[in-house]
LUMZA-702581 format. One line per 3 residues: number of its first residue (from 0); for each residue x, y, z of C-alpha. Coordinates in steps of 0.1 Angstrom, whole numbers. Layout:
! LUMZA-702581
NUM> X,Y,Z ~ ...
***
This chain:
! LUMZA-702581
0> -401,-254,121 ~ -412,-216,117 ~ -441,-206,129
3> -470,-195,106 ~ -473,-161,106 ~ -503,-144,115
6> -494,-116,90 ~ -498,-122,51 ~ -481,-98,23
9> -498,-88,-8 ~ -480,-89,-40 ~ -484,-47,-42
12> -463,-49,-11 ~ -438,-72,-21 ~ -432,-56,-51
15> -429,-26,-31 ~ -402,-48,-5 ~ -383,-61,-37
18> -379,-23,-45 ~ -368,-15,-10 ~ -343,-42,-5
21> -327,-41,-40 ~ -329,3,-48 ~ -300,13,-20
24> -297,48,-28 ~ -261,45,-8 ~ -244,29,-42
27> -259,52,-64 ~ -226,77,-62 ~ -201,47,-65
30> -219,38,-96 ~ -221,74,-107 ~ -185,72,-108
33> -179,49,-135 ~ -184,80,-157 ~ -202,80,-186
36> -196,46,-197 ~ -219,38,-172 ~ -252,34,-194
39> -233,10,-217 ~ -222,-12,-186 ~ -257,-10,-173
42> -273,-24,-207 ~ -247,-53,-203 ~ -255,-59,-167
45> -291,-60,-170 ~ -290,-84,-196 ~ -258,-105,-183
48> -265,-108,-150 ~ -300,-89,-135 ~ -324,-105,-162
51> -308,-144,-152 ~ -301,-136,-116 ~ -338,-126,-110
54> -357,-152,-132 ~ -332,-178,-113 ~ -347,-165,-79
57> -381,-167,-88 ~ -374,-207,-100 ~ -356,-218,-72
60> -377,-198,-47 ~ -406,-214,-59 ~ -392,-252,-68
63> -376,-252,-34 ~ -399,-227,-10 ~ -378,-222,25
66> -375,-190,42 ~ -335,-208,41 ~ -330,-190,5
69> -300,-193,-9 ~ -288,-213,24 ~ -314,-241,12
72> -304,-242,-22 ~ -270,-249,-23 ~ -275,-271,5
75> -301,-293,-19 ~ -273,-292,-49 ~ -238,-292,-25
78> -246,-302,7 ~ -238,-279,44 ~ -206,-271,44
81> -209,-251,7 ~ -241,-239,22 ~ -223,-229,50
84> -199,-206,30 ~ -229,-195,19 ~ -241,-183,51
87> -211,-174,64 ~ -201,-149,41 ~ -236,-135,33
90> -234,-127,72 ~ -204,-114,74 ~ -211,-86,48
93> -238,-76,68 ~ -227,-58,98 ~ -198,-43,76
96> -226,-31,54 ~ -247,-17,86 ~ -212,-2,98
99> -203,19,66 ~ -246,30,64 ~ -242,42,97
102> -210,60,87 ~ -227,78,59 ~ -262,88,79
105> -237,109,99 ~ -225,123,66 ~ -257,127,54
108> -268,145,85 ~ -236,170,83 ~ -244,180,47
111> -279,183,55 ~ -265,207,86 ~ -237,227,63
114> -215,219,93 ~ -189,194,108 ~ -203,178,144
117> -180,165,171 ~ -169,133,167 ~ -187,117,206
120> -222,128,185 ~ -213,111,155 ~ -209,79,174
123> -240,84,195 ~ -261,90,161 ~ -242,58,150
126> -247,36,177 ~ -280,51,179 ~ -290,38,140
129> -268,2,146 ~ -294,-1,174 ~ -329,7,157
132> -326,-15,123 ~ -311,-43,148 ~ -346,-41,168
135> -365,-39,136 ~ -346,-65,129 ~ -367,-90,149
138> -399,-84,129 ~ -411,-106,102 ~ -414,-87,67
141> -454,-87,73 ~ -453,-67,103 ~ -432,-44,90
144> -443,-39,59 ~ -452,-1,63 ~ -420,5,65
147> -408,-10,39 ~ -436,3,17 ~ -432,37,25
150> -395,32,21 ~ -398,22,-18 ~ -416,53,-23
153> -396,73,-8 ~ -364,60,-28 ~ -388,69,-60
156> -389,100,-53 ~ -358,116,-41 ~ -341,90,-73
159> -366,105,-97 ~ -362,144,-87 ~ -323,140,-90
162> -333,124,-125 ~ -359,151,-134 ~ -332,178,-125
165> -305,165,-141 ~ -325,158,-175 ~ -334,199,-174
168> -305,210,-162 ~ -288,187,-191 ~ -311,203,-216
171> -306,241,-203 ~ -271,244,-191 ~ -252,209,-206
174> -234,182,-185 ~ -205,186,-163 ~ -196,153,-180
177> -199,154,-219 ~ -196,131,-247 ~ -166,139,-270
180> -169,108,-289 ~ -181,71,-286 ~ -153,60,-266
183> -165,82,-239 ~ -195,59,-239 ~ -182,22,-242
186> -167,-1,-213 ~ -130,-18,-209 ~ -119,19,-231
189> -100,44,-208 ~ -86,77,-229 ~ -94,59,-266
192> -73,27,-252 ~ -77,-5,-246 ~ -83,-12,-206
195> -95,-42,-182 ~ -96,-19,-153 ~ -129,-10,-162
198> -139,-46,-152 ~ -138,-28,-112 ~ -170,-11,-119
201> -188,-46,-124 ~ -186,-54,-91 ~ -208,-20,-80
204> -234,-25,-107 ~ -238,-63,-97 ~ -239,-53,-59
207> -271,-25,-71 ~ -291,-56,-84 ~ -288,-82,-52
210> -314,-91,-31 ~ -338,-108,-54 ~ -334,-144,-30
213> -344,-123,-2 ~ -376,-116,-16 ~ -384,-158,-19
216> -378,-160,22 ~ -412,-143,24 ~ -428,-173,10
219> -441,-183,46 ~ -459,-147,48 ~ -476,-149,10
222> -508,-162,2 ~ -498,-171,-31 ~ -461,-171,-34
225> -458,-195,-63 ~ -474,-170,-84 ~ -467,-133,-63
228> -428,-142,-58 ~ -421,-144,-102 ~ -444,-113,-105
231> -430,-95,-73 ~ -394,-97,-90 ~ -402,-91,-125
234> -426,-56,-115 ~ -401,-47,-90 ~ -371,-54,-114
237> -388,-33,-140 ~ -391,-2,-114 ~ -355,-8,-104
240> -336,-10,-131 ~ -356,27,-138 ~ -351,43,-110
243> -317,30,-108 ~ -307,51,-145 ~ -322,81,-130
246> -298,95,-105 ~ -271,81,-119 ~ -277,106,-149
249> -281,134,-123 ~ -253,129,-108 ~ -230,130,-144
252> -248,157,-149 ~ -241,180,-121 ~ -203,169,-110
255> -174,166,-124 ~ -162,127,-126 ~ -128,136,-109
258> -151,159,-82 ~ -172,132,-73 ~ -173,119,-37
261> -186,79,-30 ~ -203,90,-3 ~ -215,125,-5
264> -224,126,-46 ~ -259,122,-42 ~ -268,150,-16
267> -240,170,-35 ~ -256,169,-63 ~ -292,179,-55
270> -274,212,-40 ~ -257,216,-71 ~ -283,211,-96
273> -309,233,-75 ~ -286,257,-74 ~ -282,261,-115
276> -318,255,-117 ~ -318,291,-99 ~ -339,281,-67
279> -332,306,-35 ~ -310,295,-9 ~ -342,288,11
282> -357,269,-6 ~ -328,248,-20 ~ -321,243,18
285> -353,231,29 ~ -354,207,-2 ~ -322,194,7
288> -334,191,44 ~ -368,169,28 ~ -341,149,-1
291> -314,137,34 ~ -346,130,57 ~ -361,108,33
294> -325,91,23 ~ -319,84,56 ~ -352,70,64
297> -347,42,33 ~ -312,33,49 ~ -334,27,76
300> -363,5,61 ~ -333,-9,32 ~ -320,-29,64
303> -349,-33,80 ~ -359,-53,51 ~ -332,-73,43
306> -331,-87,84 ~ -357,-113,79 ~ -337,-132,50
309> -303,-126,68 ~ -315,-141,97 ~ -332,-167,85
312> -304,-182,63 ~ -280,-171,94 ~ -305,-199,117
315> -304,-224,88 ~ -273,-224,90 ~ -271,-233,130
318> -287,-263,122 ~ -266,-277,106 ~ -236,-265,132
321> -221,-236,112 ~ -233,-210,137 ~ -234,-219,174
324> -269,-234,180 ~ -284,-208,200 ~ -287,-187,162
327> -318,-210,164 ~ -337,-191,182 ~ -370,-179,172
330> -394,-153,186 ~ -432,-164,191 ~ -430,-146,155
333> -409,-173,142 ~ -381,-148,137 ~ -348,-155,144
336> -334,-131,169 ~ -299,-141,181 ~ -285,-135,148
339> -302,-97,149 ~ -281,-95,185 ~ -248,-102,171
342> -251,-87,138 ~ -254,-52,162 ~ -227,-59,184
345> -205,-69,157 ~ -213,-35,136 ~ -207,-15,170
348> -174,-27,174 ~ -167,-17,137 ~ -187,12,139
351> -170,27,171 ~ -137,15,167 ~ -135,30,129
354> -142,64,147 ~ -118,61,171 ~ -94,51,147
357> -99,83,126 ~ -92,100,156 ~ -56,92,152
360> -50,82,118 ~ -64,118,101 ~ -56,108,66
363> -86,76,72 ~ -115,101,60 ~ -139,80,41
366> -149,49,61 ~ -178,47,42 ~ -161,34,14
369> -135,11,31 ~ -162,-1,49 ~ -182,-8,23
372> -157,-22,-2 ~ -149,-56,23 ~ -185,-56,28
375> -191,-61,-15 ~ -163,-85,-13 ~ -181,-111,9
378> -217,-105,-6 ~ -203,-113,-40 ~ -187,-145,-24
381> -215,-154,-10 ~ -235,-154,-41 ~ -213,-174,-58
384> -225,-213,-57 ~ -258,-203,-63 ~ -256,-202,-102
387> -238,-235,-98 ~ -268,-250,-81 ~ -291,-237,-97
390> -277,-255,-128 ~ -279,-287,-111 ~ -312,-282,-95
393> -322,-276,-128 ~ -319,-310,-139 ~ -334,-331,-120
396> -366,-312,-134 ~ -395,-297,-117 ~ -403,-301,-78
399> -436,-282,-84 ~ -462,-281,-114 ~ -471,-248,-107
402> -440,-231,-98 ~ -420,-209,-118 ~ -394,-226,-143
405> -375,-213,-175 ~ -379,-230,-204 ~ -355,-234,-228
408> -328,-260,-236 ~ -296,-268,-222 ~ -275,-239,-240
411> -300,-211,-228 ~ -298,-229,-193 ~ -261,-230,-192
414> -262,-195,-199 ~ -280,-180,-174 ~ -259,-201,-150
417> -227,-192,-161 ~ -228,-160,-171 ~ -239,-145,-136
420> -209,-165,-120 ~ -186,-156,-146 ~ -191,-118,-143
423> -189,-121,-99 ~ -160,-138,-108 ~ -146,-111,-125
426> -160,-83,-103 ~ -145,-97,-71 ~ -109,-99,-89
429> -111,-65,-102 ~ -125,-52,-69 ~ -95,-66,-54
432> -68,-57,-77 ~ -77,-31,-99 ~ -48,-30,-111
435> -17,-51,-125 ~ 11,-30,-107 ~ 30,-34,-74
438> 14,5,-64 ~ -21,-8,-63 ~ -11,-27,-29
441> -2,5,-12 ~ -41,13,-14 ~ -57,-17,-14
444> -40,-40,5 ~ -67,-35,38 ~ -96,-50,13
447> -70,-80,3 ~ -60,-86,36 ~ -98,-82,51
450> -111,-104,20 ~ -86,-132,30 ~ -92,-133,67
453> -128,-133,58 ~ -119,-165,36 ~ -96,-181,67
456> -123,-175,89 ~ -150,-191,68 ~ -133,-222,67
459> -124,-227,96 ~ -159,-226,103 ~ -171,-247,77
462> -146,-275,90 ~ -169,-278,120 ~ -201,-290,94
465> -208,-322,92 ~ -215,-328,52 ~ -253,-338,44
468> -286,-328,58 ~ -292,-334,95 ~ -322,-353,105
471> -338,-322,121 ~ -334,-305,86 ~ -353,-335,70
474> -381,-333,92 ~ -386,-295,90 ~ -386,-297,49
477> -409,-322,54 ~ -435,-306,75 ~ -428,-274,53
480> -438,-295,22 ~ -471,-304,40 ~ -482,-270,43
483> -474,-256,10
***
């Protein structure tokens, strides 16, 4: 059982952490990228999958209350071993995810420079940023919610300037991107015809709009959470889902859709739109000095954040033997640290060896994004039975008067169920073959292969669960029901 923390979070900062683990400024260039038919996919997502997936989070985080999440969900509907697919993937993604961020601070850093640096300092700044979020990594949420805070408002505001630029700029000068016709504007159409290619870009939106269970592991650290976890989401969601829009738009605005780099678009286009705004070269320097400080500092708190509710689904999950038992182990904190220590050894390896690698193989120039792309694969994965269990959890009614539950009848329930798993469905096979030719392999066969080692791996694991809750699990949910 974890202990009770002496820290308590208030709903202004847990709306504030919601904002901080879900806004990753780091997919806002991939998603710029879709083009213009962006706003059209965002409506769809926002309605198809954010506006379910978060009112799902807030029912099932307050029915069930565990700082297990998703890990305790599935496990209630499935049993362990599909909560330990669960687990297994959702940790997986992690380190890749911490590997490609720490790839694109040193990016960040060189554009902020105007120069290349060596690559033996671009693994020292790497290893140097694997190492701080895995130490902050054995906080609980509470005691690092400064941090966090301060890292939502920073996100608002270099999101919102690239917004604010890109609507004058748009209104001044016109967008590097227009609008010919309608088509330009709606999904699945590519040059006025027909195409399910489009169905890729899914995948990126979805992955901008996870994180929502993570906010129900701080139950232990709320006063209230029943009542701050539904608002925490639904305020939070609101401020997302804005400043989300916003540099997207900038971004259209100021580069060219066949110019436009995954991992460099945003600080590109803060130089680009300050520069047709007609601010000095001083001055457009020192703002782009301020904009990658304060982007590096939220890939900083955004991992920072999501630790607690990796690690805690990650220790979960070592109870019931899909992680070696010693995962278990909790600071006087009641934070789970092993998982913290691995996690960073694991990303060092990537980290370092990627670098290395690039060292020989020139062409290998954006590890951010191959990095990243295995790393979207398992997080979608992972996310997977938890629409499934949430439909059955659903049925056996409420677990808690005063929880948060959606009404509605069986239809609207089997909707919001279904459609979320329907459109991850989609995302991961479009992620993974974009397209339906024999060419696409030449490019994507590392994420195919990756994806389906992951997958080997996974099971392999999973075959070492014994099906069911073990007694120790019983007894902690137990004592955990006594003190809500």
């Amino acid at each position: 059982m974890p202990k009770k923390p002496k820290y308590k979070f208030r709903l202004f900062s847990a709306v504030l952490a919601t904002v901080c683990i879900i806004l990753v400024g780091d997919a806002v260039a991939p998603t710029a990228a879709i083009g213009n038919s962006q706003y059209f996919w965002w409506i769809i997502m926002l309605i198809g999958f954010f506006l379910p997936y978060g009112l799902i989070s807030a029912e099932l985080g307050t029915q069930y209350p565990s700082e297990g999440g998703m890990y305790t969900w599935v496990e209630k509907a499935f049993g362990s071993k599909w909560a330990s697919r669960v687990a297994w993937f959702y940790w997986v993604n992690y380190p890749l995810w911490i590997a490609s961020l720490a790839d694109l601070v040193t990016t960040i850093i060189m554009q902020m420079l105007g120069f290349e640096i060596t690559w033996p300092l671009v693994m020292a700044i790497q290893v140097f940023y694997i190492l701080l979020v895995s130490v902050l990594g054995v906080l609980r949420v509470s005691q690092s919610d400064v941090l966090s805070n301060v890292g939502a408002v920073a996100k608002f505001i270099f999101m919102a300037g690239l917004g604010v630029l890109g609507i004058y700029v748009l209104f001044t000068q016109g967008t590097a991107n227009p609008i010919n016709s309608i088509t330009d504007l709606l999904p699945l159409v590519e040059n006025g015809h027909f195409s399910l290619a489009g169905l890729g870009f899914v995948s990126l939106i979805i992955f901008n709009m996870l994180g929502f269970e993570v906010v129900s592991t701080f139950s232990g650290d709320m006063q209230n959470p029943k009542k701050e976890i539904p608002k925490a989401i639904i305020f939070g969601g609101i401020l997302i889902a804005i400043f989300y829009l916003l540099p997207s738009f900038g971004i259209g605005v100021a580069i060219p859709l066949e110019e436009l780099q995954t991992d460099t678009g945003l600080i590109a286009s803060y130089e680009i739109l300050l520069n047709i705004v007609g601010f000095s070269a001083g001055v457009a320097k020192a703002i782009i000095v301020v904009v990658g400080g304060l982007f590096i500092y939220t890939l900083v708190a955004n991992i920072a954040s999501w630790n607690f509710g990796v690690n805690s689904v990650i220790a979960y999950a070592a109870e019931d033997g899909a992680f070696p038992k010693s995962w278990m182990k909790r600071t006087k904190d009641g934070v789970p640290y092993v998982p913290s220590i691995w996690t960073c050894v694991v990303a060092l390896v990537i980290a370092i060896a990627g670098i290395i690698i690039a060292q020989f193989v020139p062409d290998l120039t954006n590890l951010f994004w191959t990095f990243f792309s295995l790393s979207l694969v398992c997080l979608l994965l992972s996310y997977l039975p938890m629409f499934m269990a949430f439909l059955k959890l659903h049925k056996r009614g409420r677990q808690s008067e005063s929880g948060f539950w959606i009404e509605g009848g069986k239809f609207k329930i089997a909707l919001f169920g279904i459609v979320p798993f329907v459109l991850i469905l989609a995302a991961l096979f479009f992620t993974l073959f974009p397209e339906f030719n024999l060419e696409m392999f030449s490019y994507n066969w590392p994420l195919i292969v990756g994806a389906c080692i992951a997958v080997i791996l996974g099971e392999v694991m999973v075959s070492r669960v014994k099906d069911g809750k073990n007694l120790k699990t019983v007894k902690k949910e137990k004592t955990l029901d006594a003190h809500q």
